[in-house]
C-alpha positions as CSV (number, residue, x, y, z in Angstrom):
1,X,-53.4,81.2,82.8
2,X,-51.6,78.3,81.0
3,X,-51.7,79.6,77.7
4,X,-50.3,82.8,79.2
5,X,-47.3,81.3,79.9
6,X,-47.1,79.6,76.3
7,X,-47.9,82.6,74.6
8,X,-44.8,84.4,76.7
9,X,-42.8,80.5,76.0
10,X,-43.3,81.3,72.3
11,X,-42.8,85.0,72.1
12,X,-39.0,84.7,73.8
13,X,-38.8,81.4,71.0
14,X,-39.2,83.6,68.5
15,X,-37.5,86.2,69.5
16,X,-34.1,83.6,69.5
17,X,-35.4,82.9,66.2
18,X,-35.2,86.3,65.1
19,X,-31.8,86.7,66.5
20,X,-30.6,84.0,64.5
21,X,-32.3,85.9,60.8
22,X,-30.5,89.0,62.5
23,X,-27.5,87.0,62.7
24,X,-27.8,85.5,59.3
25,X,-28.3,88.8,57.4
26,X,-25.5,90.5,58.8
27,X,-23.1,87.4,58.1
28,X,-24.4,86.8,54.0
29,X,-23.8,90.8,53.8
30,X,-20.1,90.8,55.4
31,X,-18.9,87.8,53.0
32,X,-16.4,88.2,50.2
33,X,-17.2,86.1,47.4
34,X,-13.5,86.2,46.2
35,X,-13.0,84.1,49.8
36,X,-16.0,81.7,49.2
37,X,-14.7,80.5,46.1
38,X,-11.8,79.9,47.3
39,X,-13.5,77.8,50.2
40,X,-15.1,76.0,47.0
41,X,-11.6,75.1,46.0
42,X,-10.8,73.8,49.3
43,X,-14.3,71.6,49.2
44,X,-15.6,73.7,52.5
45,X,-19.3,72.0,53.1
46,X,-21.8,74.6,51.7
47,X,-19.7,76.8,50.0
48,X,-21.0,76.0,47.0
49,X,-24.4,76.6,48.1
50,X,-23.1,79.9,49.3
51,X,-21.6,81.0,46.7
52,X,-25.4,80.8,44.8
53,X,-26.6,82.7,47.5
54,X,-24.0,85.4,47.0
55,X,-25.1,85.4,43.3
56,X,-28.5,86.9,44.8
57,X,-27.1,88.2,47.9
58,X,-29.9,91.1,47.7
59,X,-32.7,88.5,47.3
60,X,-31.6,86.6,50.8
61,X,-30.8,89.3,52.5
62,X,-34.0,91.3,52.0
63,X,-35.3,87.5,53.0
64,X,-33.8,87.7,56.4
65,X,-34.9,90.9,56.8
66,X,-38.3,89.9,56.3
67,X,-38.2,87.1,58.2
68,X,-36.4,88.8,61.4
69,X,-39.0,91.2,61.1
70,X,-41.8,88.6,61.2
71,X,-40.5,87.3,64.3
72,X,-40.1,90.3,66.5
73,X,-43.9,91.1,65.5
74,X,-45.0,88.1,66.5
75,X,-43.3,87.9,69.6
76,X,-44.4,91.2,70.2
77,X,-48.2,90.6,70.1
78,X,-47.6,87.5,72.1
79,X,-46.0,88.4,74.8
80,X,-49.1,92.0,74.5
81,X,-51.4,89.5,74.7
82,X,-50.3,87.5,77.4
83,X,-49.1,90.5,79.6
84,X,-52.5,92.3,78.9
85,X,-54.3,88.9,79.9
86,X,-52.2,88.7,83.6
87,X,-51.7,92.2,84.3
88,X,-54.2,93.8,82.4
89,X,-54.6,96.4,79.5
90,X,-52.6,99.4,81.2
91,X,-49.6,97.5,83.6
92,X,-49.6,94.6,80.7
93,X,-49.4,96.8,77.9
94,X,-46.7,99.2,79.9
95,X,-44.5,95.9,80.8
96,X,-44.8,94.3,77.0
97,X,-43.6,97.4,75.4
98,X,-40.7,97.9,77.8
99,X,-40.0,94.7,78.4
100,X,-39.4,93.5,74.4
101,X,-38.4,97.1,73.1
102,X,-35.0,95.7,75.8
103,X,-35.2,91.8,74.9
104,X,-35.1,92.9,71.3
105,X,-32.8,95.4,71.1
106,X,-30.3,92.9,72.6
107,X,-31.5,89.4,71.4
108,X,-32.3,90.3,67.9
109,X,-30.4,93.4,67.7
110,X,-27.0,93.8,69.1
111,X,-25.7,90.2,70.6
112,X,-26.7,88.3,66.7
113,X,-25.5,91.1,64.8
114,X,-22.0,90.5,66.5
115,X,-21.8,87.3,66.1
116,X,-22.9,87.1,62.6
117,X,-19.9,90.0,62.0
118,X,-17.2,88.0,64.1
119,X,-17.8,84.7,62.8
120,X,-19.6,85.8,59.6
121,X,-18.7,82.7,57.2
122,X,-19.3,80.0,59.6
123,X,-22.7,81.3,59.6
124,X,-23.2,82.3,56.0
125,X,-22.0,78.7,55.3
126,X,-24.1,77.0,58.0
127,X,-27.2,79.0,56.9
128,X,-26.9,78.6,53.1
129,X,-28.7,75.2,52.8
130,X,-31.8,76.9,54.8
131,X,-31.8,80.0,52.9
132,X,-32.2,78.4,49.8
133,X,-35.0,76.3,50.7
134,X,-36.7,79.5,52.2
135,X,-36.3,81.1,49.3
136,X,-38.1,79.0,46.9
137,X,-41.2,79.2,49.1
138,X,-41.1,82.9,50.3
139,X,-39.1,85.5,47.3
140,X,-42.6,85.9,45.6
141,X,-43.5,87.4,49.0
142,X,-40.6,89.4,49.5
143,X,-40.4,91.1,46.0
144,X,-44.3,91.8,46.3
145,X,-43.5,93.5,49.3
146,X,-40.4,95.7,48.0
147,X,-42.0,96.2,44.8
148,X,-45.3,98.0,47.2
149,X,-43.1,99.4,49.4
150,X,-41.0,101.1,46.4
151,X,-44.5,102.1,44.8
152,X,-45.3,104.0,48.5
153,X,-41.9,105.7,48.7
154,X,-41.2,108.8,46.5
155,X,-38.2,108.7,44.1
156,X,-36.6,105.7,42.2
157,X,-36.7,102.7,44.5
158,X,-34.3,99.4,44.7
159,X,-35.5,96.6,42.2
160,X,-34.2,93.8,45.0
161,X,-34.8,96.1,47.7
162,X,-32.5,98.6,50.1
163,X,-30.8,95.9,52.1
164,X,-28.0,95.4,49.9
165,X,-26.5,98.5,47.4
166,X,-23.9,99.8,45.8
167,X,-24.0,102.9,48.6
168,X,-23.4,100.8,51.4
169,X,-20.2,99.2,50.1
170,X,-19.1,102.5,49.8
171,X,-19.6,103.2,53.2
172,X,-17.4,99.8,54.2
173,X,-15.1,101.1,52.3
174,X,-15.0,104.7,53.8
175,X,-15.0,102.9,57.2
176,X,-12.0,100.6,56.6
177,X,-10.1,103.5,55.8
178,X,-11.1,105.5,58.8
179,X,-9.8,102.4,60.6
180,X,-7.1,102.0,59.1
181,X,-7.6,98.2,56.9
182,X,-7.3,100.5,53.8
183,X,-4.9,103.0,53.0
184,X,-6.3,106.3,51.4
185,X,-4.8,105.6,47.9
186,X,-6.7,102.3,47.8
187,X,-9.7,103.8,48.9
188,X,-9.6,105.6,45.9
189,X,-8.8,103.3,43.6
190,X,-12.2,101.2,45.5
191,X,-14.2,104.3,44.8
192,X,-12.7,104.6,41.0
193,X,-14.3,101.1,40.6
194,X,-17.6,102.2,41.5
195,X,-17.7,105.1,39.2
196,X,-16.6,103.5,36.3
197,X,-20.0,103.0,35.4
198,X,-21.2,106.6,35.9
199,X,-18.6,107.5,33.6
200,X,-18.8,107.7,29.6
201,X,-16.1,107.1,27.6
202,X,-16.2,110.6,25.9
203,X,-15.2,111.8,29.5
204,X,-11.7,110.2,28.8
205,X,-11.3,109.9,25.2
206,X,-8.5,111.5,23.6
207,X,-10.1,114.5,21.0
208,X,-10.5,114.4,17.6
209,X,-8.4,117.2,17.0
210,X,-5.1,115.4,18.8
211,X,-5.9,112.0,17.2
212,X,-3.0,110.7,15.0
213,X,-4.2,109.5,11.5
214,X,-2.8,108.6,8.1
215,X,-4.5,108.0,4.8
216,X,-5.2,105.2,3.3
217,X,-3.0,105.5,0.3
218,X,0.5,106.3,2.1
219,X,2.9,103.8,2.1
220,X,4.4,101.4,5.0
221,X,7.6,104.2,5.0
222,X,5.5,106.5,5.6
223,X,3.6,105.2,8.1
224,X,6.7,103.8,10.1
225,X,8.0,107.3,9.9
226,X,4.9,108.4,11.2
227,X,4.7,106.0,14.0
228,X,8.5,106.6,15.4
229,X,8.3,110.1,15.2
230,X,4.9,110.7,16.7
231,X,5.4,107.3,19.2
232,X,2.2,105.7,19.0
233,X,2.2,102.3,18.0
234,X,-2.0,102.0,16.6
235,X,-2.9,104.6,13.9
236,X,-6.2,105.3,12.5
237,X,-6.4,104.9,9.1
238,X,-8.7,107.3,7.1
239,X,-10.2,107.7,3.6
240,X,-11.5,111.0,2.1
241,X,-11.2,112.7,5.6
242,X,-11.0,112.0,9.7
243,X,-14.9,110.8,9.9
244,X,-13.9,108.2,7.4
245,X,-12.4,106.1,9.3
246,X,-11.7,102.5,7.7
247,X,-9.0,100.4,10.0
248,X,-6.3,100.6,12.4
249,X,-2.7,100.1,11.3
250,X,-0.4,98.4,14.3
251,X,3.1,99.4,14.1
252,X,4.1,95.4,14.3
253,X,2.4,95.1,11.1
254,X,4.5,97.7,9.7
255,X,8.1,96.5,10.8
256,X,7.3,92.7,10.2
257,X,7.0,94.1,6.3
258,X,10.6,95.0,7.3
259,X,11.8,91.7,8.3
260,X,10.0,89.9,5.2
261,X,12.0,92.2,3.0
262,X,9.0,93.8,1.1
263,X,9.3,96.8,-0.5
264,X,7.9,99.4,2.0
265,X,7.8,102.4,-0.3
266,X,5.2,100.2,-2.6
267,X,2.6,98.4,-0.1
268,X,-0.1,100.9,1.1
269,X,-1.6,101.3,4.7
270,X,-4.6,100.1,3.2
271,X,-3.1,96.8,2.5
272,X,-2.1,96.1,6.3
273,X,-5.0,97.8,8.6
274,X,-7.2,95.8,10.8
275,X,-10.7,96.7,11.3
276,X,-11.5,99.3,13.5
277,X,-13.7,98.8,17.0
278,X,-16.4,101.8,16.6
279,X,-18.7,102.7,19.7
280,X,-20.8,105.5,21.0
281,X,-19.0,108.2,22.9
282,X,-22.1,107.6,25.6
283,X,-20.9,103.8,26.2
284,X,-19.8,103.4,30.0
285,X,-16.8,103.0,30.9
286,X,-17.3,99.6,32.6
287,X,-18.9,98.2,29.6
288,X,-15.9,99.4,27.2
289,X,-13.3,97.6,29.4
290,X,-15.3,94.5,29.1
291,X,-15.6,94.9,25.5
292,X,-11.9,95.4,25.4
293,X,-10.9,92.7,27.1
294,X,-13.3,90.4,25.2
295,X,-12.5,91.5,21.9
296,X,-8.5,91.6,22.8
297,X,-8.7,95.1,21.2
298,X,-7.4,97.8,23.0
299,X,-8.2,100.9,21.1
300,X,-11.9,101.8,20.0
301,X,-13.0,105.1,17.7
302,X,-15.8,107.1,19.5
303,X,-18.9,108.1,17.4
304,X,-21.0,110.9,18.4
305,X,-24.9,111.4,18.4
306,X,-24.7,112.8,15.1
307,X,-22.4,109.9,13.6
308,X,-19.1,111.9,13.1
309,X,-15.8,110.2,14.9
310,X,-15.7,112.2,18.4
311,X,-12.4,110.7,19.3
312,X,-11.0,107.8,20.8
313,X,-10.2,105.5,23.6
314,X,-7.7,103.1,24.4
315,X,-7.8,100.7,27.5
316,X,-5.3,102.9,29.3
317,X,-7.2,105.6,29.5
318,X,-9.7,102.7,30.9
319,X,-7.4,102.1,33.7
320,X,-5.8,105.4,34.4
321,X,-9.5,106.1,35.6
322,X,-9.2,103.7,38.2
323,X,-4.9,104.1,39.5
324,X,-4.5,107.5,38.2
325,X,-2.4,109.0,35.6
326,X,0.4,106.1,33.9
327,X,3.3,107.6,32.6
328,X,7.0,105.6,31.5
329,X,10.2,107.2,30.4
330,X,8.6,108.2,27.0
331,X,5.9,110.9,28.5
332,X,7.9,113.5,28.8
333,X,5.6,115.8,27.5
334,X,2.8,114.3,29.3
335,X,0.5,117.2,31.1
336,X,-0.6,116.6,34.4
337,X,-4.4,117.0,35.3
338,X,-4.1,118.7,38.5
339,X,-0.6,120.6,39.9
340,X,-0.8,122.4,43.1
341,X,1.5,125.3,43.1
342,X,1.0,126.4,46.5
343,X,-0.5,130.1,47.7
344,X,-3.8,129.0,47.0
345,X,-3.0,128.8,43.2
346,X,-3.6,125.3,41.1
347,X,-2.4,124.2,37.2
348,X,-5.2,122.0,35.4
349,X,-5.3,120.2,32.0
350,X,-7.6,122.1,29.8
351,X,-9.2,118.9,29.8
352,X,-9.9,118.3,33.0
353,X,-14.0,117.7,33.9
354,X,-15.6,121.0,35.6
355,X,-16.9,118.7,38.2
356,X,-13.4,118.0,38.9
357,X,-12.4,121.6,38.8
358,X,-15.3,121.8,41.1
359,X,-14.1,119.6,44.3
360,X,-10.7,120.9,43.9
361,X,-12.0,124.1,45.6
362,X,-14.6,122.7,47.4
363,X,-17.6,124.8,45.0
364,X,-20.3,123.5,43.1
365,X,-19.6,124.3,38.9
366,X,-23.2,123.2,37.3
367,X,-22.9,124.1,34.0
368,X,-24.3,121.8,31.4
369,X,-23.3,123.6,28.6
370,X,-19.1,122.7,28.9
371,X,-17.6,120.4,30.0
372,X,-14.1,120.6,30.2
373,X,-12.3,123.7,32.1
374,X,-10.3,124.8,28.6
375,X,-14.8,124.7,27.3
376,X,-15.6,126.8,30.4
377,X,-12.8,129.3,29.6
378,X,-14.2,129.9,25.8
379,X,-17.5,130.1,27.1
380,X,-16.4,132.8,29.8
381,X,-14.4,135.1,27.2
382,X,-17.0,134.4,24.6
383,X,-14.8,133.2,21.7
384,X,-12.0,130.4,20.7
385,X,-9.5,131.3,23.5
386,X,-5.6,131.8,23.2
387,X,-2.9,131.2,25.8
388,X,-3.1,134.4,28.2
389,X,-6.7,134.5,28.2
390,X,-8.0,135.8,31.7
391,X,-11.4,135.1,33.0
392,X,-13.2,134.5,36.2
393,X,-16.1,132.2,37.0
394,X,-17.8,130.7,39.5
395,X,-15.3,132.6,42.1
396,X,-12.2,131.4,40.4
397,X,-9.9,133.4,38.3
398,X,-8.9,131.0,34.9
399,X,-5.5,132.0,32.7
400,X,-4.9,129.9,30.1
401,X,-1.4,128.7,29.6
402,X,-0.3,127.0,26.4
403,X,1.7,127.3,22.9
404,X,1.3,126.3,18.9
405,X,0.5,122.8,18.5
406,X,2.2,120.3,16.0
407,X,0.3,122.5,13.0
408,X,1.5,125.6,14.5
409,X,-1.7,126.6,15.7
410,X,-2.5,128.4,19.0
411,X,-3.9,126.0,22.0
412,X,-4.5,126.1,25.0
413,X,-3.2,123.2,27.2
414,X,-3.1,124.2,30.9
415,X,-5.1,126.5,33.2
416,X,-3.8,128.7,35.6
417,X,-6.7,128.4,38.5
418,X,-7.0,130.8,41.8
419,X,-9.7,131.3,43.8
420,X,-10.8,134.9,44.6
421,X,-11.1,136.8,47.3
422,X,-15.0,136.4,49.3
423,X,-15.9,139.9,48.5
424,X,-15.5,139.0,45.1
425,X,-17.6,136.3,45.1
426,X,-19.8,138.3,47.3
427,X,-20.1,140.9,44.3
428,X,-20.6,138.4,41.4
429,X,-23.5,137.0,43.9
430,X,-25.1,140.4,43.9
431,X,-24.9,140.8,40.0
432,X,-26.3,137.4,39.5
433,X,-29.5,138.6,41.6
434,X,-30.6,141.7,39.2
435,X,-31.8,139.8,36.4
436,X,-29.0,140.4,34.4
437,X,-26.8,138.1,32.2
438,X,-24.3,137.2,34.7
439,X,-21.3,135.3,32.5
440,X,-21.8,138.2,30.2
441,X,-20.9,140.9,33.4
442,X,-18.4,138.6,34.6
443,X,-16.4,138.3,31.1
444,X,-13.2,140.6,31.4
445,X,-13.2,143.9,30.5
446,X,-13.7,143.8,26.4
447,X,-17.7,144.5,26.8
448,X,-17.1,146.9,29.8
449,X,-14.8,149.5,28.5
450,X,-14.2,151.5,25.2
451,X,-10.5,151.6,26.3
452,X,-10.1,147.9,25.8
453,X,-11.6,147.5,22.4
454,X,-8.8,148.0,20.5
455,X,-7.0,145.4,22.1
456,X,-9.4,143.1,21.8
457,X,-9.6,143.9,18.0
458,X,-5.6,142.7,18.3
459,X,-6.3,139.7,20.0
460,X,-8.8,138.6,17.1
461,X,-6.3,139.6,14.1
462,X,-3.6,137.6,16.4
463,X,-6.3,134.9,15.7
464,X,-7.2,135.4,12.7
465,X,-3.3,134.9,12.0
466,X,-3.1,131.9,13.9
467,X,-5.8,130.2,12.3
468,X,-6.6,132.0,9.0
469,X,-3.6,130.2,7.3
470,X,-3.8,126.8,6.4
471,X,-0.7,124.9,5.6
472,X,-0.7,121.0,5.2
473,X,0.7,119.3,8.0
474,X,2.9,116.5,7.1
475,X,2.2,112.9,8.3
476,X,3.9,113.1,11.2
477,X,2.5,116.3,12.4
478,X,-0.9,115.5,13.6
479,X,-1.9,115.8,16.9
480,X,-1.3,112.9,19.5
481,X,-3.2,110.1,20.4
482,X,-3.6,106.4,20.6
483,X,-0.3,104.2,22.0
484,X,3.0,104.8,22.2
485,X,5.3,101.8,21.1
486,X,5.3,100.3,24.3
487,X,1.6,100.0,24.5
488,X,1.2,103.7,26.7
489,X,-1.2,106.2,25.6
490,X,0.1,109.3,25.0
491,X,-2.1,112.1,25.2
């Protein structure tokens, strides 16, 4: 009968003790480090051994997890065997289960969890000290135990375990907003943070057919002229043609030969570039801002899988992925990626992503072969397409909208998008289910009709006669890209 009661003594001991874990996991999880070093600052006792926690914050909490999990168990099969001992198997077992599944759910459960929220740095910093000295005896156990339970559950598991991940902070995030802590544009801006990773820099680099260059053998006149009159203070500077890139040429380089009084129409761009930053177009995004900023360089050519110059980036098009589209006085021309034109009709950069394209209306575009909507408008029609070009896909009807370019050339740079009517998209559904070649069927009328061949004869000579003549453009008509003179990007 005594050893009843201990057995029942220790079970509700444990049980505080697992309160306490349940406390201390929710408190080392609420914690901003940006606050804790501060605390450092201030000499707060134990913020220093917090702040190593927080360097592992996965490792300690998946260590309170496993520890507040030890306890209930154990208090469980106590107080079983104790109950089962005084009551016997059926009333004993009946009053364990009921009588824990409540003590648990409220001593372990709700009342620590609470507390550890409420006064969450008090206890992170009281706790710290004991933490780390669990830690060195018991992480081998805890990883052994994620790294089984990962090899048990299908998919991709969590290297330090579930307790702590990226998907949760989202969720903080979401629910700040929803209570109003955040507002929605900083939600956004939170979110951008998180997907900076998931995002390659060819997603935001400016083209290789709108990137500014000069040769290598034009003089400082002519590379100032350039510079003013496209505004863009960092030009490329090439060899024997746009893959060949050999330096950068900074429009401070070029006026301070002004001030020294050097003859501008005899030094050579050649004899005043800097060397160029090259990295692969598949380079996160996150990973080419901390280059940046390491390197002080803010522009960087992209180089494709096959070694040709893809494009290139320059840190604001780094940041405009994380507070939107920066613009100043000089960006008059600047196209905007998404305008809402009301009555159910929207105008996108040719250049926005399709996945983009994709949430605006609230549909699912999966289509790995483009990946810009300008891209899914040529693959539609089936060839280069000009301004005027009218297709439909996925349920939306595409126009493109655009002019010549700088070399005179026909380009698209906007799309007209609407979304059709349901028994449209109802139709195109059907057609997709026969077998057929369903973006073939859905391109406008040139393969469906005999009528429309001629004018789609006309639109290729207009083509033709866009593109068939070649004149040279002059140095200051070549696309646009890197920065204006006030360090903005203007693409």
């Amino acid at each position: 009968m005594s050893h009843d009661i201990w057995f029942l003594v220790v079970a509700l001991v444990l049980l505080a003790v697992a309160g306490v874990f349940a406390a201390v996991d929710t408190a080392v999880s609420t914690v901003s480090i940006a606050r804790v070093e501060d605390m450092v600052k201030e000499q707060r006792a134990g913020a220093r051994r917090l702040v190593a926690v927080l360097d592992a914050r996965a490792t300690y909490v998946g260590l309170a997890v496993f520890l507040r999990v030890a306890c209930e168990t154990a208090a469980v099969a106590l107080a079983a065997v104790s109950l089962v001992d005084l009551l016997g198997v059926g009333w004993g077992l009946v009053v364990a289960i009921a009588g824990m599944t409540v003590l648990s759910y409220i001593a372990a459960g709700v009342g620590p969890r609470t507390l550890g929220r409420q006064h969450a740095y008090s206890v992170a910093l009281a706790s710290a000290v004991f933490l780390q000295a669990l830690g060195v005896l018991l992480t081998p156990v805890t990883r052994l135990l994620i790294l089984i339970g990962n090899a048990l559950t299908p998919g991709r598991g969590y290297r330090n375990g579930p307790f702590a991940t990226e998907v949760e902070l989202r969720e903080v995030v979401d629910l700040a907003e929803a209570s109003g802590v955040v507002a929605a544009d900083e939600r956004r801006m939170i979110q951008s943070v998180f997907d900076l990773g998931d995002t390659n820099a060819r997603e935001v680099m400016v083209p290789r057919t709108e990137m500014v260059w000069i040769e290598n053998d034009k003089t400082v006149a002519q590379a100032l002229n350039l510079a003013l009159r496209s505004g863009h203070s960092r030009i490329p500077v090439i060899g024997e043609n746009p893959d060949d890139v050999l330096g950068v040429v900074y429009l401070k380089d070029l006026a301070s030969t002004l001030n020294a009084g050097e003859p501008i129409t005899v030094i050579r761009t050649r004899d005043l570039m800097r060397p160029a930053e090259f990295i692969p177009d598949s380079k996160p995004l996150d990973k080419v801002l901390a280059d940046m900023q390491r390197t002080r360089n803010h522009m960087a050519l992209l180089v494709d899988e096959y070694g040709g110059i893809a494009g290139l980036v320059t840190i604001e098009d780094v940041l405009e992925e994380i507070v939107g589209e920066i613009t100043d006085e000089y960006d008059t021309d600047e196209v905007a990626p998404v305008e809402d034109l009301g009555d159910g009709r929207i105008r996108v950069s040719a250049r926005l992503p399709v996945e983009d394209l994709g949430e605006l209306f609230d549909i699912e575009i999966d289509d790995d072969d483009v990946e810009t909507v300008g891209g899914l408008v040529g693959l539609e029609l089936g060839r280069v397409p000009l301004p005027g070009a009218d297709v439909e896909s996925h349920g939306l009807r595409l126009v493109a909208e655009g002019g010549p370019n700088r070399q005179g050339r026909q380009r698209i740079t906007t799309v007209l998008v609407t979304k059709l009517e349901s028994d449209v998209d109802v139709d195109a559904d059907d057609n997709s289910g026969d077998g057929g070649d369903t973006r073939r069927d859905r391109r406008r009328n040139g393969e469906r009709h005999e009528s429309d061949t001629a004018a789609r004869r006309g639109v290729r000579d207009r083509e033709a006669g866009a593109d068939g003549e070649y004149s040279e453009p002059n140095d200051a008509d070549r696309g646009t890209a890197a920065h204006a003179p006030n360090g903005k990007d203007h693409r």
